[in-house]
C-alpha positions in Angstrom: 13.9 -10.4 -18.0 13.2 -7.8 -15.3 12.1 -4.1 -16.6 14.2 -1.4 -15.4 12.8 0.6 -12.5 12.6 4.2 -14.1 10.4 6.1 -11.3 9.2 5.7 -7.5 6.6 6.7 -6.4 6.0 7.7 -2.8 3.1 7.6 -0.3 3.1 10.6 1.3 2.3 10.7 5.3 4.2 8.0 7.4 6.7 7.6 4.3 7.9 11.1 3.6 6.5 13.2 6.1 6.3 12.4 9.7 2.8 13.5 10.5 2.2 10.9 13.6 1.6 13.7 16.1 -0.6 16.3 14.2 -2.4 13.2 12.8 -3.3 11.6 16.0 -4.1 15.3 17.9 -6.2 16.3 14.8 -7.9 12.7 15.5 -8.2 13.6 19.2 -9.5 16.5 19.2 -12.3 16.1 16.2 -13.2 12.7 18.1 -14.0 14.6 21.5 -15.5 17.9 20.2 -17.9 15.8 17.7 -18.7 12.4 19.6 -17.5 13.5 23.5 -15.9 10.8 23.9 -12.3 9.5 24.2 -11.6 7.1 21.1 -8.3 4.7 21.9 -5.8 5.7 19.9 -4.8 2.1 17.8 -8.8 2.7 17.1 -7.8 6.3 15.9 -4.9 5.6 13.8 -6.3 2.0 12.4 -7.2 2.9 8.9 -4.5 5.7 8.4 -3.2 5.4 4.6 -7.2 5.5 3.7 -9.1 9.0 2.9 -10.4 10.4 5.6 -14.1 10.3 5.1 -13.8 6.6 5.0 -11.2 6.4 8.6 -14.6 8.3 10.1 -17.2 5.7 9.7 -15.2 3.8 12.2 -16.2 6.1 14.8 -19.8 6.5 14.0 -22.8 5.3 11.6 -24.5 9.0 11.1 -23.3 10.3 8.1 -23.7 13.8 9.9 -21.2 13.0 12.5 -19.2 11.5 9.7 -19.1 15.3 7.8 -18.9 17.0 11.2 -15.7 15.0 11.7 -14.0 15.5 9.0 -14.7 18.9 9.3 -13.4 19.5 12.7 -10.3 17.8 12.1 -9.0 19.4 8.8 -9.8 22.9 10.8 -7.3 21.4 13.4 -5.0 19.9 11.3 -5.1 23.1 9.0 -4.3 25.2 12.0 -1.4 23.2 13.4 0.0 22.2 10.3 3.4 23.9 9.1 4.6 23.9 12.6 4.5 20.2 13.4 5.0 18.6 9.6 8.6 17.3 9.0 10.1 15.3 6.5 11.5 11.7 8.4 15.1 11.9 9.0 17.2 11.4 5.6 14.4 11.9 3.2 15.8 15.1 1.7 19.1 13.3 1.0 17.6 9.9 -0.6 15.7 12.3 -3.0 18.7 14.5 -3.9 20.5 10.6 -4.4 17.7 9.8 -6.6 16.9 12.8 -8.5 20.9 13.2 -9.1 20.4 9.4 -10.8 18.2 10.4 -13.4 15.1 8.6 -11.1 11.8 10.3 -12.0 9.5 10.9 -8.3 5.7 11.6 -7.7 3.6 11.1 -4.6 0.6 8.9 -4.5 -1.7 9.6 -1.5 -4.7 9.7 0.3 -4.5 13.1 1.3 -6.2 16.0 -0.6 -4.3 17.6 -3.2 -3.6 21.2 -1.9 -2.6 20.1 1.3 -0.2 17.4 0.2 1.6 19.7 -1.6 1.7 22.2 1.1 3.3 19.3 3.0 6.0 19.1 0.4 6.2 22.6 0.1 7.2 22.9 3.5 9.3 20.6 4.1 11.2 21.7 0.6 10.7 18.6 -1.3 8.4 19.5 -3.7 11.0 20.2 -6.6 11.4 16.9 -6.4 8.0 15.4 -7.4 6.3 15.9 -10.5 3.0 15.8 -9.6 0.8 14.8 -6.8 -2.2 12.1 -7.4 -5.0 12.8 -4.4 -8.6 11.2 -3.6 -10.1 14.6 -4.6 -8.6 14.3 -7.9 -8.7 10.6 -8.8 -11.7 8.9 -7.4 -10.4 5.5 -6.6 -8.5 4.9 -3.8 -5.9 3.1 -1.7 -6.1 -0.2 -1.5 -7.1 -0.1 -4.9 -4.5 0.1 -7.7 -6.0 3.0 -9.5 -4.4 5.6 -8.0 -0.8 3.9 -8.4 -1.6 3.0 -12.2 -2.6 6.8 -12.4 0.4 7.7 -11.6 2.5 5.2 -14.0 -0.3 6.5 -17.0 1.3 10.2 -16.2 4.6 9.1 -16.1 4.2 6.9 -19.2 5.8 4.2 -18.1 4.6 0.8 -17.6 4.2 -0.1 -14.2 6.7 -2.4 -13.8 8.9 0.7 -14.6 8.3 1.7 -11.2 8.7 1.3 -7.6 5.8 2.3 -4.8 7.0 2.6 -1.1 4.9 3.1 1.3 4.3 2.5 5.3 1.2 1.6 5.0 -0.6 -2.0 4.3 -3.2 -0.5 2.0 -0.2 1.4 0.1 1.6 -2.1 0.1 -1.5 -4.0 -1.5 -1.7 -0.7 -4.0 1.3 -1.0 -5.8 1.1 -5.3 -5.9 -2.4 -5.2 -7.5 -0.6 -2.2 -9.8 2.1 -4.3 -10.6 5.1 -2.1 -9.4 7.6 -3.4 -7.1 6.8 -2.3 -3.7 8.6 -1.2 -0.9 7.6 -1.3 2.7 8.8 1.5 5.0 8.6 0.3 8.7 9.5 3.5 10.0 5.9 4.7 9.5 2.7 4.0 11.6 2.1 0.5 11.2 3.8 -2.8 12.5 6.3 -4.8 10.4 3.6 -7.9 11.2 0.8 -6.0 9.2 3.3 -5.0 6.0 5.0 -8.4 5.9 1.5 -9.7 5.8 0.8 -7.7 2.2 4.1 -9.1 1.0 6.1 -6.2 -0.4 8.9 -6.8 -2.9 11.1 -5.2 0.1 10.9 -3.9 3.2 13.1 -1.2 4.8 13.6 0.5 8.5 15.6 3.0 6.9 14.9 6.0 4.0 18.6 6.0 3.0 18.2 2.2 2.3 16.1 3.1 -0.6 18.6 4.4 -2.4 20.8 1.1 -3.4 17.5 -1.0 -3.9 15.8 1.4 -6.6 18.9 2.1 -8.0 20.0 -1.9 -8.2 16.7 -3.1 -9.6 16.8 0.1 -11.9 19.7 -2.0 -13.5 18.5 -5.4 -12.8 17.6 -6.3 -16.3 21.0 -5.5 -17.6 22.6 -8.0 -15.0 20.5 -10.9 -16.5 
């Protein structure tokens, strides 16, 4: 008999907030400043969904560089932030949907804590989440299921209580080894290819999809 779904759980960047473009400049511009040199972008945004330190050993094997990197690009991405973050287009309506169903919410992701909630804060969404789990607060990461089981251990629910989406394959591979049902979002930053590969429960090219599929599996063991 299938459990109930009683919480989702959302990645954060690519899923809720469309960060492409102050992603990919803060990427730029750290790349060129610390290395001088122009890195291709599908090199830049390869490993997005993964904490940052480890996206910057793609670009170089001196863990100097590595520090140097990360440092220029938060002070970019810092500066830039709250006037190029945006929630994707129906997001605030699928969590009003949810929320008004009694469906508890969090956010999983591989962004630091106090600027994933700034993120959320902006973009007024953050009344919807009841906490955030980060890399700098839980030390395992994405594709690892710790993080996700965090999150279910806060919630206390079981984690086949609860639903992950995410646009990312490392999000997608997450929430399988967790155990949740998972739910790939291809409106994000990687190709339908590389999150059919990780074989999520679903996959959607629309937020106000999500809606009817949390909801419906929410029930699913009562219709068995």
């Amino acid at each position: 008999m299938t459990q109930p779904i009683q919480a989702v759980l959302f990645d954060l960047d690519g899923t809720l907030l469309d960060t492409h473009d102050l992603i990919l400049s803060s990427f730029r511009h750290s790349t060129r400043e610390v290395l001088g040199r122009v890195v291709p972008d599908e090199e830049l945004l390869a490993k997005v969904g993964q904490p940052l330190d480890v996206q910057m050993r793609d670009f170089t094997d001196d863990p100097a560089l590595q520090e140097k990197l990360v440092e220029v690009y938060r002070e970019h991405n810092h500066a830039v932030h709250d006037a190029q973050v945006k929630t994707f287009p129906g997001v605030p309506e699928v969590l009003e949907t949810l929320d008004r169903a009694g469906v508890r919410m969090a956010v999983v992701t591989s962004k630091r804590q106090a600027l994933a909630q700034r993120g959320l804060d902006v973009c007024e969404i953050a009344r919807f989440m009841e906490f955030v789990v980060a890399p700098d607060v839980f030390p395992e990461h994405k594709p690892a299921p710790g993080p996700v089981l965090h999150a279910c251990e806060l919630m206390g629910l079981d984690p086949a209580a609860c639903m992950y989406v995410g646009d990312s394959p490392y999000d997608i591979m997450a929430g399988n080894a967790a155990g949740c049902a998972t739910v790939a979002a291809t409106w994000g930053m990687f190709s339908i290819e590389d999150l059919s590969a990780c074989a999520p429960t679903f996959m959607i090219d629309d937020p106000a999809a999500l809606p009817e599929i949390a909801l419906s599996s929410r029930f699913a063991s009562n219709a068995e």
